[in-house]
C-alpha positions in Angstrom: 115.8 110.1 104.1 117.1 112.1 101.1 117.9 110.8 97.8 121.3 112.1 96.7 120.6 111.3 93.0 119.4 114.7 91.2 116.0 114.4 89.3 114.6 116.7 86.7 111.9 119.4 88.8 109.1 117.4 87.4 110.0 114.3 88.4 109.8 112.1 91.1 113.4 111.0 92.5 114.2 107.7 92.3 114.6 105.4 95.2 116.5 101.7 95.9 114.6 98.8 97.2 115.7 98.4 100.8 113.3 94.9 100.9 112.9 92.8 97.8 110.6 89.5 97.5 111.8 86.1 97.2 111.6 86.8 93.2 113.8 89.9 92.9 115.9 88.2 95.4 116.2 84.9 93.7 116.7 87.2 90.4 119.5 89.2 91.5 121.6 86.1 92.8 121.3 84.2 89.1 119.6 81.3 90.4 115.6 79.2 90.6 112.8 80.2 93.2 113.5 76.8 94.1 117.4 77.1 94.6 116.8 80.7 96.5 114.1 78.9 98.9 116.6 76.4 99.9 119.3 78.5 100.3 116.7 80.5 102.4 115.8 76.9 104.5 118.9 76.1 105.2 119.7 79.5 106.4 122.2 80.9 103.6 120.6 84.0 103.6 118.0 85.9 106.1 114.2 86.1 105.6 112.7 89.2 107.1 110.7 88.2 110.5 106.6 88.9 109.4 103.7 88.5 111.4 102.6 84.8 111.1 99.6 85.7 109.2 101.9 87.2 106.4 103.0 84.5 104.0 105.6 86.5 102.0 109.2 86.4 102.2 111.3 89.6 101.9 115.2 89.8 101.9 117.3 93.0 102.7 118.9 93.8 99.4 122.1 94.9 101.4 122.2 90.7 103.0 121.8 89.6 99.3 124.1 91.8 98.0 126.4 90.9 100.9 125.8 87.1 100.0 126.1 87.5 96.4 129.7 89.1 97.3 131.0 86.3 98.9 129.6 83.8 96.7 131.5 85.5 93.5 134.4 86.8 95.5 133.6 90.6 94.7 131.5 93.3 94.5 127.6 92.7 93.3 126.4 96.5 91.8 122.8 96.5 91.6 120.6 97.8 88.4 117.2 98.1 88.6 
């Protein structure tokens, strides 16, 4: 996958998240871990399927993005 966004020769180019942790994700839609989890329980938004021995949570940016969106009633632009 290329990275349309021109970097300097020296430097590394920058990439998007495609998965962000239920801190980012909690971040990006304005609200509490706690908030984000239930949303997350009760099925609001979409936890990435791990292996059962994993206990993280990760979130497609593109689903919270999407969620954010609908939430607000426009479009979410994301800033790292």
């Amino acid at each position: 996958m290329n990275d349309t966004r021109s970097a300097a020769p020296d430097q590394v180019p920058v990439r998007d998240p495609i998965l962000v942790d239920e801190i980012e994700a909690s971040r990006l839609c304005g609200v509490s871990r706690p908030t984000f989890r239930k949303w997350a329980d009760e099925g609001r938004v979409t936890r990435i399927p791990l292996p059962a021995n994993l206990r993280r949570n990760l979130y497609r940016l593109a689903d919270l993005e999407a969620f954010v969106d609908a939430l607000a009633g426009g479009p979410m632009t994301h800033k790292a």
